[in-house]
One Martini backbone bead per residue (centre of mass of N, CA, C, O) as a GRO file, in nm:
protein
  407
    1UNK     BB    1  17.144  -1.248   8.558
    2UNK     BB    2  16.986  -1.561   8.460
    3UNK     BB    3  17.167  -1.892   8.577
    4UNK     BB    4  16.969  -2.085   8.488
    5UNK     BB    5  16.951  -2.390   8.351
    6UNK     BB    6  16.726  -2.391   8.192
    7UNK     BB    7  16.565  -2.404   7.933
    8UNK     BB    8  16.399  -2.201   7.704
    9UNK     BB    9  16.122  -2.427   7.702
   10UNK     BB   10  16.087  -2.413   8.004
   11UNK     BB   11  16.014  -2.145   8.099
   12UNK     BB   12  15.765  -2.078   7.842
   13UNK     BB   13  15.615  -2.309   7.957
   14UNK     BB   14  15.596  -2.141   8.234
   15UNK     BB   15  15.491  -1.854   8.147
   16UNK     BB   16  15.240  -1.968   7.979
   17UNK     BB   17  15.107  -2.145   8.236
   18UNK     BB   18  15.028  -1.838   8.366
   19UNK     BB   19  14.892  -1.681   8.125
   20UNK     BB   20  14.633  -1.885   8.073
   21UNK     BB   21  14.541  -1.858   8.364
   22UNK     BB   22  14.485  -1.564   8.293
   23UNK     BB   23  14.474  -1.464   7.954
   24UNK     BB   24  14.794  -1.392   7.841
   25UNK     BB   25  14.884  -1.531   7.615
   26UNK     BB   26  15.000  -1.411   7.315
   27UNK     BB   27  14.758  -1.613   7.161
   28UNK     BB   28  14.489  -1.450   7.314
   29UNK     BB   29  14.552  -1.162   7.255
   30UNK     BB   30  14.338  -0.956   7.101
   31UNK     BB   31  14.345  -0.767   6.755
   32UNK     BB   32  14.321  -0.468   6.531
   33UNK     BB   33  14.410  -0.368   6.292
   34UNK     BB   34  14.242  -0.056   6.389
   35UNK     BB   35  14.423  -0.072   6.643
   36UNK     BB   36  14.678  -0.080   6.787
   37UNK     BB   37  15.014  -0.134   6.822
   38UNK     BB   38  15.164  -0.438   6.651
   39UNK     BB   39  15.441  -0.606   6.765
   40UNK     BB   40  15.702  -0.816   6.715
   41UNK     BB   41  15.991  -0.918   6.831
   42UNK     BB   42  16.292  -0.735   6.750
   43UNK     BB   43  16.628  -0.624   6.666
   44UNK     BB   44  16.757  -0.308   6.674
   45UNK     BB   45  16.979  -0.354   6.470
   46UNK     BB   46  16.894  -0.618   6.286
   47UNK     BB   47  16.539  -0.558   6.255
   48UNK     BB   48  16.531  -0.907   6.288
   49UNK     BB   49  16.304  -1.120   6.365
   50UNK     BB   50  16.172  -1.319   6.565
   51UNK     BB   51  16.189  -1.693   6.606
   52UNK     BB   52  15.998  -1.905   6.791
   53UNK     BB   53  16.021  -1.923   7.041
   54UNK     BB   54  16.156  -1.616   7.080
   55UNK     BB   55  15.862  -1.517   7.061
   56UNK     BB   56  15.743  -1.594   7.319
   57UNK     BB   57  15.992  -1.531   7.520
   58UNK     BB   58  15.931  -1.235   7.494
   59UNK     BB   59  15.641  -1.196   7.531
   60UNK     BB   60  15.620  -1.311   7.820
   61UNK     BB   61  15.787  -1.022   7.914
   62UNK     BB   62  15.558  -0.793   7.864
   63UNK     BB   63  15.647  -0.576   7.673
   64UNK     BB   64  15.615  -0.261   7.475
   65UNK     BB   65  15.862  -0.310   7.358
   66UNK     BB   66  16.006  -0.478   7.054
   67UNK     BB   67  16.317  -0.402   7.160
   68UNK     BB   68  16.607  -0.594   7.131
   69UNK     BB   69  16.934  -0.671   7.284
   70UNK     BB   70  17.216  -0.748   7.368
   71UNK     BB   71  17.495  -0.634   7.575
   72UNK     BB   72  17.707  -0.575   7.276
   73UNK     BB   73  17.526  -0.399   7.123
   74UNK     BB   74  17.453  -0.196   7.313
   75UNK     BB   75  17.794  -0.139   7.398
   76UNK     BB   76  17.844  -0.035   7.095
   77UNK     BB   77  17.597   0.208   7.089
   78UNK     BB   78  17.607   0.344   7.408
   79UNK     BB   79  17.426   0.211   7.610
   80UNK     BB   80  17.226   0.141   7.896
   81UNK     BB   81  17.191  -0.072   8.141
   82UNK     BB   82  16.945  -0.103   8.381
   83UNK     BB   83  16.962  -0.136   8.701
   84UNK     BB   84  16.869  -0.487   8.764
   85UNK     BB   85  16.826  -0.587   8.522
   86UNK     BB   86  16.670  -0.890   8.325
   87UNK     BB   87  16.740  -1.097   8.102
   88UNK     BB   88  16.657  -1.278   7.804
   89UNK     BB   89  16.599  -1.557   7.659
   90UNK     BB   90  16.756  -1.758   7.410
   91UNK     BB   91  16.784  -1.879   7.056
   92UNK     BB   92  17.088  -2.012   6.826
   93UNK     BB   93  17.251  -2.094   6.555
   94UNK     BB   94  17.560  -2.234   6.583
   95UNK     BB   95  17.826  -2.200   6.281
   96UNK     BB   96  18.070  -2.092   6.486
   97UNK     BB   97  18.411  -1.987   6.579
   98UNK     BB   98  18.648  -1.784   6.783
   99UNK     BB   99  19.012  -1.792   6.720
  100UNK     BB  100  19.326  -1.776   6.727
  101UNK     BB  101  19.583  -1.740   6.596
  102UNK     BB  102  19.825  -1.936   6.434
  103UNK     BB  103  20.130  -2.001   6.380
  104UNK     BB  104  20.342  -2.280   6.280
  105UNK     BB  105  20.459  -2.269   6.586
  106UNK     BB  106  20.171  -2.226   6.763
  107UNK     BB  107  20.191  -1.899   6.798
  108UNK     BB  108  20.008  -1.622   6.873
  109UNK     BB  109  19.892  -1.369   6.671
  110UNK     BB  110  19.932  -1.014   6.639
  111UNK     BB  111  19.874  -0.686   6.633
  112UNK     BB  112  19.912  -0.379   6.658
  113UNK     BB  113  19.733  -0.378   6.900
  114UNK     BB  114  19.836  -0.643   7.085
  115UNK     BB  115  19.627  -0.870   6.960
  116UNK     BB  116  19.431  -1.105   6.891
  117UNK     BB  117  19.387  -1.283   6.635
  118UNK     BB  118  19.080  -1.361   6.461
  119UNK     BB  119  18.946  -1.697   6.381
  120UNK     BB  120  18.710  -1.860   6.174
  121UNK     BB  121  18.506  -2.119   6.241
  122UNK     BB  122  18.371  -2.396   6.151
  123UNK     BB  123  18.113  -2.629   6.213
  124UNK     BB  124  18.062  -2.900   6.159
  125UNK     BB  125  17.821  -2.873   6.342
  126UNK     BB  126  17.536  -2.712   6.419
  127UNK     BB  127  17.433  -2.528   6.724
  128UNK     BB  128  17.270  -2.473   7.019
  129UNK     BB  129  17.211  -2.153   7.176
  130UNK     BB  130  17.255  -1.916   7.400
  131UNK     BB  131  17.062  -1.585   7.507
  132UNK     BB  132  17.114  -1.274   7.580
  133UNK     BB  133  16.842  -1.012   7.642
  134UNK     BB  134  16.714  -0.660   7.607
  135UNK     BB  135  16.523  -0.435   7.676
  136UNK     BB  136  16.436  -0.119   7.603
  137UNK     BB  137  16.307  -0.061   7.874
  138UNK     BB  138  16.612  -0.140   7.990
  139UNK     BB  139  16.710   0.124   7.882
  140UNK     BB  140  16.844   0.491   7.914
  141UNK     BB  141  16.988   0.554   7.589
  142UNK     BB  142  16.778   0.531   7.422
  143UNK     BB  143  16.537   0.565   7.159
  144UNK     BB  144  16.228   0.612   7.122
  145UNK     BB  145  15.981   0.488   6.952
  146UNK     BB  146  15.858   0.451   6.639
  147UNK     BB  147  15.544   0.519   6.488
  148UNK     BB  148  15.448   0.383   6.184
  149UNK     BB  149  15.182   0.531   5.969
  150UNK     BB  150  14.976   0.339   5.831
  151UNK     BB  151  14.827   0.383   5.498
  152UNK     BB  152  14.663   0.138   5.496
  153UNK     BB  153  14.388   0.033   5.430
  154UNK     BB  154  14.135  -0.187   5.503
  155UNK     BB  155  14.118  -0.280   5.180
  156UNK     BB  156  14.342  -0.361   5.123
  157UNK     BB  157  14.417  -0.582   5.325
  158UNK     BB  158  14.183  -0.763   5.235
  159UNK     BB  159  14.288  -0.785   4.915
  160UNK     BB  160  14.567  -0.932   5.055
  161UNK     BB  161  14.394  -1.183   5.147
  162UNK     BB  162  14.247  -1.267   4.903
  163UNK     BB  163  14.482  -1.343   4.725
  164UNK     BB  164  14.610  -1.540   4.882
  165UNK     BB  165  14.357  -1.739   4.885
  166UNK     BB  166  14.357  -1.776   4.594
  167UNK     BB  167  14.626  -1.885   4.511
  168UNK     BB  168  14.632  -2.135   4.663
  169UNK     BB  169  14.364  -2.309   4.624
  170UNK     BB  170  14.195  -2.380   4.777
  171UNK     BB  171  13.901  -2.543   4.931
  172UNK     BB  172  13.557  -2.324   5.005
  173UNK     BB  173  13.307  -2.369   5.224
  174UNK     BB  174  12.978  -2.217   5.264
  175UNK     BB  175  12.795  -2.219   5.566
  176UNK     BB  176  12.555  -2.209   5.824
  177UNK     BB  177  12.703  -2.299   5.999
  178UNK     BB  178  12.848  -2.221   6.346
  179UNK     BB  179  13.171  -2.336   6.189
  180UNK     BB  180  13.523  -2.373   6.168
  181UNK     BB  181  13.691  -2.606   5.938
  182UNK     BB  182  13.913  -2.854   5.852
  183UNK     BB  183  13.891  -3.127   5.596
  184UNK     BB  184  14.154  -3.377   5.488
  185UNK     BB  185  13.974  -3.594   5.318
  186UNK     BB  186  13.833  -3.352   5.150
  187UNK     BB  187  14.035  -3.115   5.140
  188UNK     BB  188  13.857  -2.875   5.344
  189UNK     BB  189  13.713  -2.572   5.359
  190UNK     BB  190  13.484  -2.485   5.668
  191UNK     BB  191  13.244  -2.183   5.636
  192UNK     BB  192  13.085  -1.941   5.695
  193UNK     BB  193  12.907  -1.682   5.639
  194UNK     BB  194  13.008  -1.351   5.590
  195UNK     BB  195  12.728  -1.232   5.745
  196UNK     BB  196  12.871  -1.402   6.019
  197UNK     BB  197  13.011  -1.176   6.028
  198UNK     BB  198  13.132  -0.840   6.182
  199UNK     BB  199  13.365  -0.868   5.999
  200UNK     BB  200  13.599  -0.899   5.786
  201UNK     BB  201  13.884  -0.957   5.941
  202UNK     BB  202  13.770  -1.207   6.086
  203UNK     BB  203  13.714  -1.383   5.872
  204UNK     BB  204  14.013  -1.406   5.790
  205UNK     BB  205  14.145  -1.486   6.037
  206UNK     BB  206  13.976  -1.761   6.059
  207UNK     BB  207  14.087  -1.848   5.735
  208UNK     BB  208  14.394  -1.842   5.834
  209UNK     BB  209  14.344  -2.112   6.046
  210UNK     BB  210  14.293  -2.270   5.865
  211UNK     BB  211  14.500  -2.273   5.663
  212UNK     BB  212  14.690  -2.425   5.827
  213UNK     BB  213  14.547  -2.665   5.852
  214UNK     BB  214  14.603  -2.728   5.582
  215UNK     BB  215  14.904  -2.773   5.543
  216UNK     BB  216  14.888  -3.099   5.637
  217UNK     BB  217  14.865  -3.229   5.401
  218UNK     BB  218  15.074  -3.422   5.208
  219UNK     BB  219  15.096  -3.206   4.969
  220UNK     BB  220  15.249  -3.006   5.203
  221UNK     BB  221  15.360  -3.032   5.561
  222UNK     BB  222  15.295  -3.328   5.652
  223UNK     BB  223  15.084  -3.397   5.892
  224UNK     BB  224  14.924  -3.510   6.155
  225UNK     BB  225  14.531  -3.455   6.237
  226UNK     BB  226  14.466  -3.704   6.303
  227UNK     BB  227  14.186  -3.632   6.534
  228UNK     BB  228  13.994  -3.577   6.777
  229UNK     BB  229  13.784  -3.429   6.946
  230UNK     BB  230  13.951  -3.318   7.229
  231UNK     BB  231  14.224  -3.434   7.218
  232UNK     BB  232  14.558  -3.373   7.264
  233UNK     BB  233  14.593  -3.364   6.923
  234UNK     BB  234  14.435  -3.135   6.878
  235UNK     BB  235  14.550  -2.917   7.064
  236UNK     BB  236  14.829  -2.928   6.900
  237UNK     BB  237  14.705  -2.816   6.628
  238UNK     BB  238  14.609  -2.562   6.793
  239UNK     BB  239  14.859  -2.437   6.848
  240UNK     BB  240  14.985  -2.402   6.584
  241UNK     BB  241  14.737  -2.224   6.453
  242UNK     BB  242  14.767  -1.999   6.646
  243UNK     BB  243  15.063  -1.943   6.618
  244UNK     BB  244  15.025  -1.849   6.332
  245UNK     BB  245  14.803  -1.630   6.331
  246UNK     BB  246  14.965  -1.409   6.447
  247UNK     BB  247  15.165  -1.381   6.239
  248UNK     BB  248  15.012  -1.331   6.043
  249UNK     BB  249  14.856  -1.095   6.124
  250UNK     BB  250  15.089  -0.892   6.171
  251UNK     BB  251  15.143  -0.927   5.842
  252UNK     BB  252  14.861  -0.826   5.737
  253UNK     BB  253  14.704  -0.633   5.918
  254UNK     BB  254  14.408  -0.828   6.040
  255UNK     BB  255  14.486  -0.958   6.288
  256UNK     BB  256  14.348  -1.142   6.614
  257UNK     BB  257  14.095  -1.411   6.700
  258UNK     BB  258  14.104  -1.609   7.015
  259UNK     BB  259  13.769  -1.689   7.094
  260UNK     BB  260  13.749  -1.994   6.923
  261UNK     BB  261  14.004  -2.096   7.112
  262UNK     BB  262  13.928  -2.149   7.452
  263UNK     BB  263  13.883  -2.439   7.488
  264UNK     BB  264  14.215  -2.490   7.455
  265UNK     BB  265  14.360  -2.412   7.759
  266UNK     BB  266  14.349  -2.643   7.892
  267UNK     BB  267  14.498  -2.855   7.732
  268UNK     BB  268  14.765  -2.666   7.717
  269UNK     BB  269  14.845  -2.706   7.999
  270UNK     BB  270  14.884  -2.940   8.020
  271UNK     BB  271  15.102  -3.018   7.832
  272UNK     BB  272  15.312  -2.814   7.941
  273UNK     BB  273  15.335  -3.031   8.205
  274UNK     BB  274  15.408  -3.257   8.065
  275UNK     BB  275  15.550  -3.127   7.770
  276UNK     BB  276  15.716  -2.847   7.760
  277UNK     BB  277  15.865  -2.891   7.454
  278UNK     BB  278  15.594  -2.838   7.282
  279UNK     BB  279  15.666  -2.538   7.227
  280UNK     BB  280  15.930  -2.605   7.052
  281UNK     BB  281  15.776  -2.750   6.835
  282UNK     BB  282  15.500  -2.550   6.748
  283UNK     BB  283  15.650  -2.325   6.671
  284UNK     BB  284  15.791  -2.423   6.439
  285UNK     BB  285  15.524  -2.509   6.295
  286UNK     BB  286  15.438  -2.233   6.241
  287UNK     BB  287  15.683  -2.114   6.085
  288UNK     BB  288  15.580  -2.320   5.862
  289UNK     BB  289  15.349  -2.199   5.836
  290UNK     BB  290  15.377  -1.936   5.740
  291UNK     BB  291  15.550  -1.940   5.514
  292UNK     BB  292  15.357  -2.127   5.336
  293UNK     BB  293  15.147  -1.888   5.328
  294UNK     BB  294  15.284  -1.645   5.286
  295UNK     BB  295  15.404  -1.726   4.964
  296UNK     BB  296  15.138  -1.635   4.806
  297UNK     BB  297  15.181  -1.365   4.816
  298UNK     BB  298  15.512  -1.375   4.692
  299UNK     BB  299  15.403  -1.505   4.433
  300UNK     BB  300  15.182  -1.323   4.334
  301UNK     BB  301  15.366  -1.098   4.256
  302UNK     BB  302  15.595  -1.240   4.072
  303UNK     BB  303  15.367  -1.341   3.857
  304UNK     BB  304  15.328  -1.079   3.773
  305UNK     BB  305  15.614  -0.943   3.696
  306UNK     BB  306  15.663  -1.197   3.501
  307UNK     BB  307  15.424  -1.132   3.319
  308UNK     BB  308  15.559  -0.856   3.221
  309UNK     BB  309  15.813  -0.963   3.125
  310UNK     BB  310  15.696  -1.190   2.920
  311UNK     BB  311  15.627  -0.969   2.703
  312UNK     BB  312  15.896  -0.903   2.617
  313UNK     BB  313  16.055  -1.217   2.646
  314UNK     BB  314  15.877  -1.420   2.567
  315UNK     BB  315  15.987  -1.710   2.584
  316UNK     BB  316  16.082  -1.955   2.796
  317UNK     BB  317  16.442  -1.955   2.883
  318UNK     BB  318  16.660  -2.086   3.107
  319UNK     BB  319  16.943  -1.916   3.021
  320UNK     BB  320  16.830  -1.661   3.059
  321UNK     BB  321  16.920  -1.386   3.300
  322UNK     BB  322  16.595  -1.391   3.406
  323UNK     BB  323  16.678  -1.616   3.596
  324UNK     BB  324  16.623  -1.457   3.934
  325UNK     BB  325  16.701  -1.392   4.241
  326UNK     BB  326  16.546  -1.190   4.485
  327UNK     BB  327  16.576  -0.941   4.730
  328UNK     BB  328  16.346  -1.108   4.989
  329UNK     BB  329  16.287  -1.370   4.886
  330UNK     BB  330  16.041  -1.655   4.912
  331UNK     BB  331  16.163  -2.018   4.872
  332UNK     BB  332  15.970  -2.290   4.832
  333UNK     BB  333  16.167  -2.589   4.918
  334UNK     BB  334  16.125  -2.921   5.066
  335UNK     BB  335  15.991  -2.812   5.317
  336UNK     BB  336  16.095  -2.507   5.290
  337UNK     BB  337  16.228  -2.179   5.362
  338UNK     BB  338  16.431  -1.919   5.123
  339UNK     BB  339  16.597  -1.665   5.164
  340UNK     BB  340  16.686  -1.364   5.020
  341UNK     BB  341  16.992  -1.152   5.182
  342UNK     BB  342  17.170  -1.151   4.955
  343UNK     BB  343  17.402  -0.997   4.698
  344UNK     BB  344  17.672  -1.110   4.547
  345UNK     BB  345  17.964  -1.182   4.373
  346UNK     BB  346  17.939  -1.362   4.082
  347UNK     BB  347  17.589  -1.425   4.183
  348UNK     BB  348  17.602  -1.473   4.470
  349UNK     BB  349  17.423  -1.566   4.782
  350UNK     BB  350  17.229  -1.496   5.067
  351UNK     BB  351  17.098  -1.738   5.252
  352UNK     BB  352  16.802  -1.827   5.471
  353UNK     BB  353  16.693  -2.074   5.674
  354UNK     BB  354  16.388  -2.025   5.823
  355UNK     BB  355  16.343  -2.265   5.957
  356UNK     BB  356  16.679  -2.301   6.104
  357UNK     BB  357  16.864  -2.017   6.042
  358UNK     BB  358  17.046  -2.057   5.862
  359UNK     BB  359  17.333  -1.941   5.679
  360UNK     BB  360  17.439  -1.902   5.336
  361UNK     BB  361  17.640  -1.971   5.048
  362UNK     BB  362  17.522  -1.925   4.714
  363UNK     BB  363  17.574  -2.047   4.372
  364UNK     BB  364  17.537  -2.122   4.007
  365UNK     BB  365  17.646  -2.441   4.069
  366UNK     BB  366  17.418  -2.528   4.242
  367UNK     BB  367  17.153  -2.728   4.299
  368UNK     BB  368  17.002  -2.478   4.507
  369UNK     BB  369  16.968  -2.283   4.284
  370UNK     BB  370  16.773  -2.447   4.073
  371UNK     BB  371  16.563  -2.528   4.285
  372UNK     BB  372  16.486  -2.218   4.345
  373UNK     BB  373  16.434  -2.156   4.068
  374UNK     BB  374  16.230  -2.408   4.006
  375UNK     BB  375  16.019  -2.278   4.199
  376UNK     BB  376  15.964  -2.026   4.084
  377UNK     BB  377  15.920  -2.094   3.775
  378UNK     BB  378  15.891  -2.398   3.737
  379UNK     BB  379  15.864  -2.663   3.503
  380UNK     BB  380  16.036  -2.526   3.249
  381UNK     BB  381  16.338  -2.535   3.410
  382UNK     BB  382  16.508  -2.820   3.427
  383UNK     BB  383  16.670  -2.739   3.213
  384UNK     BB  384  17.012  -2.726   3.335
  385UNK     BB  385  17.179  -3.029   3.266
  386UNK     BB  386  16.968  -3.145   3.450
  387UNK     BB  387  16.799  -3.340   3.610
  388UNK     BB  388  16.551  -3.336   3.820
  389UNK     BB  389  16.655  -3.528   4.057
  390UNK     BB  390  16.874  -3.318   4.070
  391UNK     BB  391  16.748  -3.065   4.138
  392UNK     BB  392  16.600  -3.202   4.405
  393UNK     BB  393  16.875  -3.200   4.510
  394UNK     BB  394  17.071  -3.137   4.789
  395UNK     BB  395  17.326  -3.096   4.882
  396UNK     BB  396  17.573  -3.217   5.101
  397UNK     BB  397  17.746  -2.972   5.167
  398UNK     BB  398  17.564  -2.714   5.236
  399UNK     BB  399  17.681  -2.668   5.548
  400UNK     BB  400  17.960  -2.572   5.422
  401UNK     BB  401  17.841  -2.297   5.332
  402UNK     BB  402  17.855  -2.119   5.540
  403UNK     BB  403  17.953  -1.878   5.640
  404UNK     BB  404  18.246  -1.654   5.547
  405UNK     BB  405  18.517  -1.486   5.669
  406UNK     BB  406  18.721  -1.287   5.529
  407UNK     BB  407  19.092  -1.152   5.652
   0.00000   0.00000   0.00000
């Protein structure tokens, strides 16, 4: 294992400053929907996707296999990791940490095996760590990965990605130009016609890399993006469009062409020579446009299913008992995205901060439970008993809800 005390944003940034001068930086290598199959970094025990640096970080290590496990949960598996492999840096918000246990008089408690009892404690503040993880290819008594064939059509993708930008309502104007970019001033997204692209899915790819763009506006998650053509602070708004563009793309199964974004490779080499940290905020960045985006794709089911709901459901009121968020749900609210991921006894949530990557638990007494039930479903269920004004804050105590484990 390496001990180099680098932080996980310089390693990356060094990984990433001599794939660029090779041409095979992660979000440069162009991929097509109907080419090979192309999956991003997850934990291959808790299946859950790899978020910020860590995917850049992973993807670095150049591995055709998805699955990274710690060296604790390969030996909890029975897997063996072969001799020699060096594991790769990752980071994580930790919210806790466990200590012995102590009994009144300030002694040690153990259990019936002799061990000491372990008790968690929460964190006053979470703070960020490091850790070391090992590819499938470097484990060598894994299962080979399993490839399934997705059944979704070329149209169907197509189809997933046009309703996706009708939702959003963006403003997007076609013309004879031979270049894509979004203006800020008029908020317009501006695109070739369709028949300058060679495929639908170029069209679309392109088109969600604007859309990324679009995400600046202050009435969205007001990026600062007023920027020369060709100056640094160009460069970095394009950095974080185009790893937004990479997540999308492997999101929609349309692919991603960044052909048209080879001119700030220079660029983002300076960058990242001058300014390390630069790959660990566009990351961050990246996956706020990312929830951004892809939230209308989510929005459109669910107002789907709302609708169908309502028919039988008559008119909308805030107290009956259809207002409530499910499983998977991903809930865009104060400029963060919350993700719906546990369903506990007595109505309560468990819920992950997308952006931080926190998980807390949420019950219907929360301030943040009315916020994301009317952010789902709209202006009409304000009164749930309090102003606006209050359901549109945050508790205080928020973090203080991390999640605890009883014993």
């Amino acid at each position: 294992m390496n001990n180099k005390k680098n932080s996980v944003y310089e390693l990356v940034a060094a990984n990433i400053i001599k794939q660029l001068e090779q041409g095979t930086a992660p979000w440069q290598i162009p991929w097509q929907s109907h080419g090979p199959s192309f999956e991003l970094p997850y934990n291959a025990i808790s299946g859950k996707r790899y978020r910020g640096i860590n995917i850049l970080s992973l993807l670095s290590a150049e591995r055709s296999d998805p699955r990274w496990v710690t060296f604790k949960q390969a030996e909890a598996q029975g897997w063996k990791i072969k001799k020699g492999e060096k594991a790769s840096l990752i980071q994580y918000i930790k919210t806790h940490e466990y200590n012995a246990l102590k009994d009144d008089h300030g002694q040690i408690v153990f259990n019936e095996s002799g061990k000491p009892v372990q008790e968690l404690n929460m964190l006053y503040r979470p703070m960020i760590a490091n850790a070391w993880v090992f590819n499938a290819e470097q484990i060598s008594s894994i299962a080979p990965i399993v490839h399934v064939h997705n059944p979704e059509n070329k149209w169907a993708v197509i189809d997933r990605a046009e309703k996706l930008v009708e939702a959003s309502k963006a403003v997007i104007s076609h013309t004879h130009e031979d270049r894509a970019y979004y203006n800020i001033t008029s908020d317009k997204i501006v695109m070739p016609l369709r028949n300058q692209f060679p495929a639908a899915d170029k069209y679309y790819a392109t088109l969600l890399h604007e859309l990324g763009h679009w995400t600046a506006h202050e009435t969205r998650l007001d990026r600062n993006i007023l920027y020369r053509y060709g100056s640094m602070g160009y460069a970095r708004e394009e950095l974080r469009a185009e790893i937004a563009s990479m997540l999308l793309g492997h999101e929609l199964n349309i692919g991603h062409d960044p052909s048209q974004h080879i001119a700030y490779v220079e660029s983002w080499i300076k960058i990242l020579k001058d300014t390390p940290y630069e790959i660990q905020l566009a990351a961050l960045e990246a996956e706020k446009i990312f929830n951004y985006v892809l939230s209308f794709d989510i929005k459109r089911s669910q107002n789907h299913n709302q609708q169908q709901h309502q028919q039988h459901a008559g008119h909308l009121n805030p107290r009956l008992p259809d207002k409530h968020l499910g499983m998977g749900e991903i809930i865009n609210y104060n400029h963060s995205s919350y993700k719906i991921c546990g369903l506990l006894k007595k109505g309560r949530l468990k819920v992950e901060d997308l952006n931080s990557g926190n998980s807390f638990i949420v019950s219907k007494n929360d301030k943040l439970f009315e916020s994301l039930i009317n952010a789902k479903y709209g202006d009409n269920i304000f009164h749930l008993g309090k102003s606006k004004a209050e359901v549109n804050d945050l508790p205080a105590d928020h973090q203080a809800k991390i999640i605890s484990i009883k014993r």
